[in-house]
C-alpha beads as a LAMMPS data file, in Angstrom:
LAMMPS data file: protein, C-alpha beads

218 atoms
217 bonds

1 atom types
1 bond types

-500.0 500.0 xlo xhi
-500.0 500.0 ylo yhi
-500.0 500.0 zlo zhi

Masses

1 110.0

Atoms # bond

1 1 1 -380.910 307.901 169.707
2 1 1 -377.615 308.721 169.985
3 1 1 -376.339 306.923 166.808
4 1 1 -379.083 309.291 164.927
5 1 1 -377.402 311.930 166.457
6 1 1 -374.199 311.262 165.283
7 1 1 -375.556 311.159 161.349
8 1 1 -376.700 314.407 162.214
9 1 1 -373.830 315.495 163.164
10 1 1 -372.240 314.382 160.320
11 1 1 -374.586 315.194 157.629
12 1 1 -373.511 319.105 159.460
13 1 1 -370.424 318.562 159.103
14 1 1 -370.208 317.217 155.461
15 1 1 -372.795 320.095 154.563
16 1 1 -371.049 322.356 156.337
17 1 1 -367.812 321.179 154.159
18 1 1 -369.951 321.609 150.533
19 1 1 -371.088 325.550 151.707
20 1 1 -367.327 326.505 152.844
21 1 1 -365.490 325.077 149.575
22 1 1 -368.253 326.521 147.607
23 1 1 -368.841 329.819 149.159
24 1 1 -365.973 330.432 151.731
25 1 1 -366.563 331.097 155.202
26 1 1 -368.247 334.460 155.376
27 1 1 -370.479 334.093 152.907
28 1 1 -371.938 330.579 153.881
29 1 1 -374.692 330.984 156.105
30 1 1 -375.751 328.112 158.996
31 1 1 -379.494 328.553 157.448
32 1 1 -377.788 327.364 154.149
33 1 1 -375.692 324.408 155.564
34 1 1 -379.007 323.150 158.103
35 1 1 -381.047 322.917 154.635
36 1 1 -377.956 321.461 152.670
37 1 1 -377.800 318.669 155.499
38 1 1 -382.046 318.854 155.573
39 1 1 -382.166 319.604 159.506
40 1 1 -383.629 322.537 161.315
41 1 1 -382.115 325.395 162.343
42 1 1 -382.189 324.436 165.796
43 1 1 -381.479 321.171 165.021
44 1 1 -377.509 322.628 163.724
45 1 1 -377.428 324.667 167.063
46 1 1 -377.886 321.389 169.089
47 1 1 -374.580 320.396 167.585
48 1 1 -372.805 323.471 166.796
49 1 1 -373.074 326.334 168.908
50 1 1 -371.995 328.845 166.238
51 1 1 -369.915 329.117 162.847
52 1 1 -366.832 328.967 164.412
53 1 1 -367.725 325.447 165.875
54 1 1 -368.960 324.203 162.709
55 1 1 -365.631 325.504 160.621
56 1 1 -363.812 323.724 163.387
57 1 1 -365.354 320.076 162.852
58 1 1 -364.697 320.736 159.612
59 1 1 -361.074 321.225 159.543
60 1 1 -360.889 318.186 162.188
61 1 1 -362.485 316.051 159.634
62 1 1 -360.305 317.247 156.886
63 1 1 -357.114 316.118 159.355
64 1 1 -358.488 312.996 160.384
65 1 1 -358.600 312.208 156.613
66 1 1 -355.273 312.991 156.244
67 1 1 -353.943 311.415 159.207
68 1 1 -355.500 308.115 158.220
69 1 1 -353.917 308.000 154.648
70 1 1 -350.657 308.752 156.405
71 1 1 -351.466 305.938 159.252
72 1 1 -352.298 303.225 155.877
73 1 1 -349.002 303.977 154.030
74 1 1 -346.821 303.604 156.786
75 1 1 -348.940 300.289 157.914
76 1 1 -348.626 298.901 154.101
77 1 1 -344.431 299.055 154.862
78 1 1 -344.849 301.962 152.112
79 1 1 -341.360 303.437 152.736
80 1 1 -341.321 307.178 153.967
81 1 1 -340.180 308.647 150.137
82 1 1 -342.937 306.822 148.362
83 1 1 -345.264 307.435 150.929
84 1 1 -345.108 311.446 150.564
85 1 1 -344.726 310.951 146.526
86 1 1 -348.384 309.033 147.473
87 1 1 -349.852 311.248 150.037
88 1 1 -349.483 314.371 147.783
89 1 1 -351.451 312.094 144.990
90 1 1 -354.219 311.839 147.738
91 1 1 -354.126 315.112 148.101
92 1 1 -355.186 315.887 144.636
93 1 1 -357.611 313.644 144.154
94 1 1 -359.316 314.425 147.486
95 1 1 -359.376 317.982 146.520
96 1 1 -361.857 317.248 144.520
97 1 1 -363.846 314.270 145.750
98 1 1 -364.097 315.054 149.140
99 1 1 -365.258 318.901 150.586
100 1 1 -364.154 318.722 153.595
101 1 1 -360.308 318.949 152.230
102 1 1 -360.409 321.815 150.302
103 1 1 -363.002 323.651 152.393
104 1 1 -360.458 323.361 155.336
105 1 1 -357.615 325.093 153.195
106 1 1 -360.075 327.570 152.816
107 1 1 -361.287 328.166 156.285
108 1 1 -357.473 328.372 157.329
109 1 1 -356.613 330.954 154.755
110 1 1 -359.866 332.943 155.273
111 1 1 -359.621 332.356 159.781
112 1 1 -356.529 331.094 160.684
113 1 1 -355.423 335.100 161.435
114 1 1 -356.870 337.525 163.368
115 1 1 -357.204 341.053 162.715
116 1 1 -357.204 342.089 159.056
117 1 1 -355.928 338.910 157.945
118 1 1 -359.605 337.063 159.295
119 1 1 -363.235 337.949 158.712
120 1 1 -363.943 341.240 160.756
121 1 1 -365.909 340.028 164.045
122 1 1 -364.855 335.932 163.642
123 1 1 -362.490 334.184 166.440
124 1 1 -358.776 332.712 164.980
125 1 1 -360.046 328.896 164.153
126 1 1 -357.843 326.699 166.664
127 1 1 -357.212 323.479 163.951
128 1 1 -355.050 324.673 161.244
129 1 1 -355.539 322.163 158.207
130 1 1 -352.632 323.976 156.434
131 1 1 -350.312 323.472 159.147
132 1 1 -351.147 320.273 159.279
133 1 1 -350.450 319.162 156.140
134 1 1 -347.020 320.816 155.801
135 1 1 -346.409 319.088 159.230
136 1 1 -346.795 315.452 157.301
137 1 1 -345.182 316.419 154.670
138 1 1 -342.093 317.762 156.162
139 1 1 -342.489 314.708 158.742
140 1 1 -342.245 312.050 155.974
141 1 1 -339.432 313.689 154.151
142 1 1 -337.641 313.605 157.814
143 1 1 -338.640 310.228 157.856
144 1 1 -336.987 309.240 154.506
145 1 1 -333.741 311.415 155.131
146 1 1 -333.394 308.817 158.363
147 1 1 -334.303 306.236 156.547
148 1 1 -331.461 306.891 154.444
149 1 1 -333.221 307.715 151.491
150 1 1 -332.923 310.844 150.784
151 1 1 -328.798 311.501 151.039
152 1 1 -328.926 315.447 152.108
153 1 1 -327.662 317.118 154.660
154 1 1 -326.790 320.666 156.236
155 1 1 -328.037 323.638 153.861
156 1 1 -328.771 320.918 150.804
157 1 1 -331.068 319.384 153.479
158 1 1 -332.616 323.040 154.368
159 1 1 -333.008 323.157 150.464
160 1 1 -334.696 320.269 149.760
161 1 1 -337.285 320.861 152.840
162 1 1 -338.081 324.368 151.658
163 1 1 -338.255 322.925 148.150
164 1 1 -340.422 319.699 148.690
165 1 1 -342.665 322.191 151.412
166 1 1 -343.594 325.106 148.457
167 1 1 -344.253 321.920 145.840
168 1 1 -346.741 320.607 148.133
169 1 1 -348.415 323.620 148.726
170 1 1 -349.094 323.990 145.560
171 1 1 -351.038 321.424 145.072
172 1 1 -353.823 322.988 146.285
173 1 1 -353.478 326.296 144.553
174 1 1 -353.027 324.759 140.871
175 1 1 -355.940 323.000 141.755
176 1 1 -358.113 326.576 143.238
177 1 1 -357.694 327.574 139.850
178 1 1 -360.572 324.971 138.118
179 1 1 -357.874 322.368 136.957
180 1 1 -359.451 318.570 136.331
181 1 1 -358.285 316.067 138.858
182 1 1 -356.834 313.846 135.894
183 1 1 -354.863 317.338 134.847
184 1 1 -353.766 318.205 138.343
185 1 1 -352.846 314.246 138.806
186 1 1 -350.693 314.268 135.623
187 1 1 -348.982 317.782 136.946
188 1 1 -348.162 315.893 140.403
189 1 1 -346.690 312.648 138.630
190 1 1 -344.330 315.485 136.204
191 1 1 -343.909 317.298 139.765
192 1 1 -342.363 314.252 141.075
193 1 1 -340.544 313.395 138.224
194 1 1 -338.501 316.482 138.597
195 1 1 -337.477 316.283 142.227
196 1 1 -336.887 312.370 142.552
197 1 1 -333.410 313.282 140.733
198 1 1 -331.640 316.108 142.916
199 1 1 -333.351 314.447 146.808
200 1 1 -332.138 310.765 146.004
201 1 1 -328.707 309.259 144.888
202 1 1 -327.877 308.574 141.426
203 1 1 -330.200 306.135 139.577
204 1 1 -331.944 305.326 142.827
205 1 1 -335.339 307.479 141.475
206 1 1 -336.692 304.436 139.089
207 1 1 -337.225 302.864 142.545
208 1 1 -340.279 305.018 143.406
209 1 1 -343.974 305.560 141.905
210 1 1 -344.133 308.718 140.525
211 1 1 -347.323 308.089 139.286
212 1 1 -351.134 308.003 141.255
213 1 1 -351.001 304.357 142.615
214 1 1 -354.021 302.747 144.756
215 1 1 -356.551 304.572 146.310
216 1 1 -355.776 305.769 149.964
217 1 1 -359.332 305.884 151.441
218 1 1 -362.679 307.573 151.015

Bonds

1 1 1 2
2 1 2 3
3 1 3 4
4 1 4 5
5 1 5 6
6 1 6 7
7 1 7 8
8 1 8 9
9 1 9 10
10 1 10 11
11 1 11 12
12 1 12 13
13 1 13 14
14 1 14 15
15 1 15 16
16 1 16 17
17 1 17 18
18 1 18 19
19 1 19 20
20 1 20 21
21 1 21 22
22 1 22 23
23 1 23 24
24 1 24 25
25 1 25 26
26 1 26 27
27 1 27 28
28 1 28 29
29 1 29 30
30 1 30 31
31 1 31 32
32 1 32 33
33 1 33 34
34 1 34 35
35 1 35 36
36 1 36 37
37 1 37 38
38 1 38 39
39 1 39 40
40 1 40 41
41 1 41 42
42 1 42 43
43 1 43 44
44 1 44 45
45 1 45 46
46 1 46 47
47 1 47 48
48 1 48 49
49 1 49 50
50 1 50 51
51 1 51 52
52 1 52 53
53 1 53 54
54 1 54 55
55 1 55 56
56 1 56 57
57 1 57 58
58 1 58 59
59 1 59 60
60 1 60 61
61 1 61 62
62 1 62 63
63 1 63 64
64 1 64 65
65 1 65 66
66 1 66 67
67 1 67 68
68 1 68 69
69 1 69 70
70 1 70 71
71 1 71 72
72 1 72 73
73 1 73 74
74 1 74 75
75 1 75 76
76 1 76 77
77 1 77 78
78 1 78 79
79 1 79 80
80 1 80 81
81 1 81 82
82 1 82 83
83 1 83 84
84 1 84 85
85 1 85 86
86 1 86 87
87 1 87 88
88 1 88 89
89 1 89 90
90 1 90 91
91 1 91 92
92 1 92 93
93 1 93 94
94 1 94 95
95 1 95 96
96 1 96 97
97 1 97 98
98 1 98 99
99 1 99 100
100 1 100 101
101 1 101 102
102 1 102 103
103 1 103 104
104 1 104 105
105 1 105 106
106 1 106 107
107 1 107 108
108 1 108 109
109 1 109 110
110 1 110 111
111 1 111 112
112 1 112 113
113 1 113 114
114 1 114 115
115 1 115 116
116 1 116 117
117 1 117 118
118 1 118 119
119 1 119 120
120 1 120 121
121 1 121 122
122 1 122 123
123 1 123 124
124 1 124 125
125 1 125 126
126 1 126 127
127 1 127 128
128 1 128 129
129 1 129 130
130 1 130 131
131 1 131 132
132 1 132 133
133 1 133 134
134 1 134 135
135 1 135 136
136 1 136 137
137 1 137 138
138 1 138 139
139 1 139 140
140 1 140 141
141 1 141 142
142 1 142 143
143 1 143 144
144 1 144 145
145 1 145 146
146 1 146 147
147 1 147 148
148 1 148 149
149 1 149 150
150 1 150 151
151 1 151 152
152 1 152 153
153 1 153 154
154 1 154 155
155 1 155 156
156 1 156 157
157 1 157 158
158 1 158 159
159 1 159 160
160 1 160 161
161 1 161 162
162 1 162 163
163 1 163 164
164 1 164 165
165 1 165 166
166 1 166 167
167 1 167 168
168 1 168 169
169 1 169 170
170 1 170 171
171 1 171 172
172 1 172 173
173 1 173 174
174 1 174 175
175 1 175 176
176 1 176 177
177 1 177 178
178 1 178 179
179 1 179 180
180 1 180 181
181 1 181 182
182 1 182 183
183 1 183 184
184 1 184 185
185 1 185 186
186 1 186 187
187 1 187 188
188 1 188 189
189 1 189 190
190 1 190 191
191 1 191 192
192 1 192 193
193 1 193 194
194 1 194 195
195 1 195 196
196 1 196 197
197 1 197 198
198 1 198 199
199 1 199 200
200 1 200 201
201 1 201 202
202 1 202 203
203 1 203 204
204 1 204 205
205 1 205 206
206 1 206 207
207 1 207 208
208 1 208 209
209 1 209 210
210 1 210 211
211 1 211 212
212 1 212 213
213 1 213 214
214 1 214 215
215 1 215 216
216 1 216 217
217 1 217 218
């Protein structure tokens, strides 16, 4: 009984992921996402007391996904460098193979405020997908400055963060506008091209994958 209810749950939740990404969060309705996941009504309540809850699981899924890919690199000995070059490569592919990535950008941008800058009458959404991926971002470029990979320090440091940070970031806005994954995957290989050069010393950049390498997950 209570496995069954967990593949409910996540058929909700992975429903609930398709309706977001493809509608955003006002405009999907819980009617929608029961049929999408082929449940009742009542059924989705049993699990999810409201819209709110449901955008919630959502954006947990989303960071479990990314905290695992994180988790593998670093458990492969992937050092911290390579590991973001790779992490940003799941990123785009992810973004469009699995809903629950891009939908939680969108719930973020569309809940993660109140007032004006959220849906009139809808709560501030406690996880906070986009903080979380700037978090492991910024953690595993802190990780390869201590590693000694990246030689920056002071204001270059500051730079490079702020830099490395916006380049992530946009990731997920080149790919909002329609681009393939096997355009957006060439644009984050030429991305990475670029920046090896002026974060690493001299010559060290042949060292590291610029390119998508094996799968991470899903």
């Amino acid at each position: 009984m209570q496995e069954r209810s967990e593949r409910t749950r996540r058929r909700l939740v992975c429903a609930g992921a398709e309706m977001f990404h493809r509608n955003g969060y006002a405009n999907a309705t819980l009617g929608e996402i029961a049929a999408a996941a082929g449940v009742t009504k009542g059924a989705l309540y049993f699990h999810f007391a409201s819209k709110d809850e449901l955008a919630e699981a959502v954006q947990q899924r989303g960071c479990a996904l990314l905290h695992d890919a994180v988790r593998v690199l670093r458990e492969d000995g992937v050092s911290p460098l390579q590991a973001l070059i790779d992490i940003t490569h799941w990123l785009a592919r992810t973004l469009h193979e699995e809903p629950a990535i891009p939908a939680s950008f969108r719930i973020t941008k569309e809940c993660g405020g109140v007032g004006p800058r959220g849906p009139v009458g809808a709560r501030p959404v406690v996880v906070d997908f986009h903080g979380a991926w700037i978090s492991a971002v910024c953690t595993l470029l802190r990780l390869a400055r201590d590693a000694g990979e990246l030689p920056v320090a002071g204001r270059r440091w500051e730079s490079a963060e702020a830099l490395v940070a916006a380049a992530a970031c946009g990731i997920e806005v080149m790919s909002g506008t329609g681009m393939s994954y096997g355009e957006l995957r060439g644009k984050v290989g030429a991305l990475w091209a670029l920046l090896l050069p002026s974060l690493v010393a001299d010559g060290r950049e042949r060292e590291y994958r610029t390119e998508a390498g094996l799968r991470i997950g899903l």
